[in-house]
Each structure stands twice: as C-alpha cells, then as structure tokens.
N, C-alpha and C positions, 0 to 999 in steps of 0.2 A: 673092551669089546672087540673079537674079532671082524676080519673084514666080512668072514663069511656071515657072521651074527648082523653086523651094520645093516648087510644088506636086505638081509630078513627082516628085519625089525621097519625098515624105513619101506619095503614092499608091504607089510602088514599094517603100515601106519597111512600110504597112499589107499589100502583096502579099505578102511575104518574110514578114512573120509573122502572117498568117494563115495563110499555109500552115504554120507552123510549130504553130501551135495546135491546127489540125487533124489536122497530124502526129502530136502529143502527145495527142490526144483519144481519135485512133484507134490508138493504141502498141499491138503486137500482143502477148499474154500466150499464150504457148508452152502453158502450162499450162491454158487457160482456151480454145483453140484447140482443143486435145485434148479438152477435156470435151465441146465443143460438137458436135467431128465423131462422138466416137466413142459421145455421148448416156450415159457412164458416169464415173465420178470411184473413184480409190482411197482408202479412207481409212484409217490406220494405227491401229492400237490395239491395246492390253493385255491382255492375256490374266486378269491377276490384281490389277491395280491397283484395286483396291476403293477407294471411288466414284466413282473420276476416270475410267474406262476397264477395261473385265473383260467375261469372257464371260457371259451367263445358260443356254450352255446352244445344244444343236443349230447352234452356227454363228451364235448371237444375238451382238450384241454391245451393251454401255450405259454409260452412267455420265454423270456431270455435263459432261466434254468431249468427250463422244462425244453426249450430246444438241445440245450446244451449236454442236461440228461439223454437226449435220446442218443445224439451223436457219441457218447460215452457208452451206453448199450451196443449202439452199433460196431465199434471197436470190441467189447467182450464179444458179444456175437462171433466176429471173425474167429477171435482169440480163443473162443471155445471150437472152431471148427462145426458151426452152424448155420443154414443157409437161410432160416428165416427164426426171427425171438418176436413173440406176440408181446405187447407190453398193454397189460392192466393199469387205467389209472385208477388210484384210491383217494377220495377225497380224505384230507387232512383237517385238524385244525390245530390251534396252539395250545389246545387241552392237552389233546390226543397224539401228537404226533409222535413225540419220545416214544411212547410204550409201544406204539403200531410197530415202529422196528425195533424195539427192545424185543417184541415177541413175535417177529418175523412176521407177521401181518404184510408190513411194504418192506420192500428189499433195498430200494435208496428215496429218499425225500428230496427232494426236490423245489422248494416253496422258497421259505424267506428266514430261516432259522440262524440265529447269531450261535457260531461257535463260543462258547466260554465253561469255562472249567467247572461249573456245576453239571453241564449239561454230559462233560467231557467221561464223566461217573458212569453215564447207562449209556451212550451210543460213540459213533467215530464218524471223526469230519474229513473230509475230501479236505481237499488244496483249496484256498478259495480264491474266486473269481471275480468277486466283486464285495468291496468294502463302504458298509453303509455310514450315513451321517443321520441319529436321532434326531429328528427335529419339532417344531409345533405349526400347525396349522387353526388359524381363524378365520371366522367372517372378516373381509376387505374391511370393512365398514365399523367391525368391532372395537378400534383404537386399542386394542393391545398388539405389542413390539418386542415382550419381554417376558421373562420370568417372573419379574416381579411384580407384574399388571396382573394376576392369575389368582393373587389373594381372594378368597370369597368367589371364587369360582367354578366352576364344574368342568373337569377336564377328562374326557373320552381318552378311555385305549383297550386296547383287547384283549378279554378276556386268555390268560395263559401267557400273556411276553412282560419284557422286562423296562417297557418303554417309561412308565410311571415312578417305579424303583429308581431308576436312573436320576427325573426332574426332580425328586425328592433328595436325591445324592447330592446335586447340585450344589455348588457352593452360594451362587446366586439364591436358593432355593429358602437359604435361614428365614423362617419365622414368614414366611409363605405360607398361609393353610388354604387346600383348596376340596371341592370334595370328588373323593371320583365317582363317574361312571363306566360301566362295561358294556362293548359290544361283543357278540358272540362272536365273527369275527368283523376283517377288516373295515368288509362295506356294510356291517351294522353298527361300526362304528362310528364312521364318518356320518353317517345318514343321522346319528343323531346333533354330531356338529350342523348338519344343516337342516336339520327340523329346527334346531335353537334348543336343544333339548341339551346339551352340551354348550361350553364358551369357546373351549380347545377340543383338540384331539393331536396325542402327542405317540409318534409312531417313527416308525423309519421312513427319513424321506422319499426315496421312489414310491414307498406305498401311498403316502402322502400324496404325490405329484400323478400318479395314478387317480387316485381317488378324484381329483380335483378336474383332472383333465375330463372326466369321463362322467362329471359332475353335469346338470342340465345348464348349470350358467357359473362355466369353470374363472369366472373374471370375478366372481362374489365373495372368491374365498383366496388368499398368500398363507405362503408359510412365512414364518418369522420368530427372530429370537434366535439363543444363542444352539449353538450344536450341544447338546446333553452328551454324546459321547458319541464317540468310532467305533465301529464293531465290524469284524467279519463272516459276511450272511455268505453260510457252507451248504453242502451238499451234504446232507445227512445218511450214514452205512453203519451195517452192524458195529456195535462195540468188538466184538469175538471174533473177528473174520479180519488179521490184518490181510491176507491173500487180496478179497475180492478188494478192502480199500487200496491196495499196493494197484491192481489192474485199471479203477476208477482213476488213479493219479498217473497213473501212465496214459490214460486215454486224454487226460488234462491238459500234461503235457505236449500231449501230440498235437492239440488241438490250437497251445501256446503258439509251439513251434512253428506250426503252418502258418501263422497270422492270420488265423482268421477270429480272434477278437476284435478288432477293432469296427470288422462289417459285424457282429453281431451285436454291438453294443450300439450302433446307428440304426440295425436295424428295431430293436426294440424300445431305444429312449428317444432316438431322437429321429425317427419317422414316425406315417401313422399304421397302426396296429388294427389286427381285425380287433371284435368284430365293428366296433364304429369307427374305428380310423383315426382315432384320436393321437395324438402328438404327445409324450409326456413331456418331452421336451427337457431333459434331466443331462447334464454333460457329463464326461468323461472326470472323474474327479482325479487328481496325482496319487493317495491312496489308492484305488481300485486298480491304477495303472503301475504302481508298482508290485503290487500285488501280481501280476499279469507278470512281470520281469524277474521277482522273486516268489517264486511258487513255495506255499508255506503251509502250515494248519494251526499257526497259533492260535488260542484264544483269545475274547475281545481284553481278558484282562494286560495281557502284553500291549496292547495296542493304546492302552489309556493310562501305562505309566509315566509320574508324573519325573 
C-alpha cells in the first residue's frame, strides 16, 4: 500500500469511528428520553419496608433508598439539562414489582429487592448500596433461638420474596417441617407474628428491625438464629436501557465519592426516623461497607458461594 493510499485508508478509518464514538456518546436511553419529554420520572417504593423505603403518611414516601433514589434523579436532572423533574411515587409490592418496570409503569424501584440471577432475566440492577443479612424474628418470650425450634410451626414471610425458599435451603433446615403463612406485604406480615397468628417471620433484617422498632412494645419481640443468607438489596431499572443504568451508577458513584454514605446510613439506622422517631438501631455491617468501597451489581448468588 502506497503512502498516498495509507493515508486514505487510516482518514477513512478515523471517519468510520468517529462516527461511531459519537454514535455511542449520543446512544438514546428510552427511559431518560421519557423523563426529559414528559419533565416527570416514576419512582417505585414500599409501603412498609422500614428504613430502606415506607410511607410517613399523606402520600409521603422515605427511607435510606428512597433518599438516595432521589439524590440519583437529581443528578440525571442536571445531566439531562433540566431545571426541575416532578418525581411520581408508585406504590410497589413484591408481587408486582418486576413487571411495573418490565412494562415501564415505574422507571427505577427503589424498595428492598435482592438482586439475583432469576430476577436478572426481566430487569437491571444499579450498584448496590447496602447488603442484607436474612434473618428470623420471634416473640422474646417464644424460647425459639434456632432453625431447628421451628419444627411444627408457623412461619410468616411475604408474599412475592425469597426469604422462606432460603430457611428451607438451609442446611440447618433437614427434616424441619414448618407451615407457612403469607402476608401481603411486610407490615402484614409481621402483624401476624404479633397477633400469635405466626411463631416466626423470616425476612431481611432491616425490615425485621424496622418492624420491630415501630412495633407498640418493640422489647416483646428479638431476632434470632442463624443468617439464612447475604444478599444484595439493588435499585431496580429497565432491563433494555443500559444508557439510563450506566447514568444511575454514575450518580452512585458520585455519591460514593463524596462520602456521603456514612451520614446517610446514621441517618436512617441509627437515629430516629419520622414519622414516630423510632431508632432501628441496625449497624453498619463490613459487607454493606464494602460494598460502599467496591461498587458492583453482582447477584445474591456470588455473594453465598460456598
């Protein structure tokens, strides 16, 4: 090849991927299109998930990813060159929540959803932020300590999660039979641990320590027994749209960066919270905190190999 042809070739070949850079730069995000036109965003959340996402009350909605959700909007905001985004909240539940953003319904969830590889099929998980520990909650007064006190018993969890599946995985678990019951969600679940309508209620701890704190006589009921498994509870975004999750994890990271996790983590575990002021009183666990240092979207099945 002549020099004259080299140089042709290698101009032709900067033309082809430049445009291709800028094709990549300007990649359209379906969901982020929508927020821009329609100057609104939905965001998903819990009704009763104490402190990660719950209501205070008139249509209010809060908690640790539901703060952290909006501060994540407010970054796309900028990022879209918008001076104000109305944010819709949509109540959620563990039925419904997959499909509400499978079918564009809510544009990011926001609640208490463990990222793992079933789920990984119909939607996309943000970085996460905080890594749960499954656990069980009793009556104080109940003398069960264990998995294996549960035989012949009745054990609450909510309708839609995976918390049950798990105690049954259990290796503690062999030759355990207990029966379950469902609540529709969190705080009809618990309510029936504390009617006695239930023996357990086996859930992700913060929901657990929520429940409990926010309970009328939160000294009646401990959690106890072994950790059923680790999991990491994500920010749920379109499956379809890496753009708008690629924007979500950058505002993640910003938020890393700045340090400001560790006041938001005081602020919702370990102070008190509207609307009663309750304490959950839940620490900073080394998973959640590494998580925080290695920003990731594995699912919970990484996280419990053995």
């Amino acid at each position: 090849m002549k020099n004259k042809q080299i140089a042709t070739f290698f101009a032709a070949s900067a033309l082809v991927f430049g445009f291709g850079a800028i094709g990549a730069a300007q990649a359209a995000s379906a969901t982020m299109d929508k927020i821009k036109s329609s100057g609104a965003v939905t965001m998903g959340v819990r009704e009763s998930s104490i402190p990660m996402s719950y209501t205070t009350g008139d249509s209010r909605f809060d908690g640790y990813h539901v703060e952290i959700c909006r501060m994540i909007l407010g970054d796309i905001k900028d990022k879209l060159g918008m001076s104000t985004l109305r944010i819709n909240y949509q109540p959620v539940t563990s039925q419904n929540r997959v499909p509400l953003v499978q079918n564009g319904t809510v544009d990011i969830e926001c609640g208490t959803t463990t990222n793992n590889t079933a789920r990984a099929k119909d939607v996309g998980f943000a970085n996460t932020l905080y890594v749960e520990e499954v656990r069980i909650a009793v009556k104080a007064n109940s003398g069960i300590t264990s998995i294996s006190q549960l035989a012949g018993k009745k054990v609450a969890t909510t309708t839609g999660t995976t918390s049950v599946q798990l105690l049954r995985k259990h290796e503690k678990a062999n030759g355990v039979n207990f029966d379950e019951v469902f609540g529709k969600d969190h705080a009809d679940s618990f309510l029936l641990l504390e009617s006695g309508r239930a023996d357990a209620f086996v859930m992700d701890g913060s929901i657990l320590a929520g429940n409990i704190a926010n309970s009328k006589n939160p000294k009646d009921f401990k959690i106890v027994g072994e950790v059923l498994a680790t999991e990491p509870i994500a920010i749920m975004v379109p499956k379809n749209d890496p753009e708008f999750k690629a924007a979500v994890n950058a505002a993640i990271a910003k938020i890393v960066a700045n340090g400001k996790m560790p006041g938001l983590w005081n602020k919702w575990f370990l102070s008190p919270i509207p609307p009663k002021n309750i304490v959950v009183g839940l620490e900073l666990s080394p998973a959640t905190k590494n998580a925080w240092a290695n920003l990731n979207d594995k699912p919970a099945e990484d996280y419990n190999k053995k």
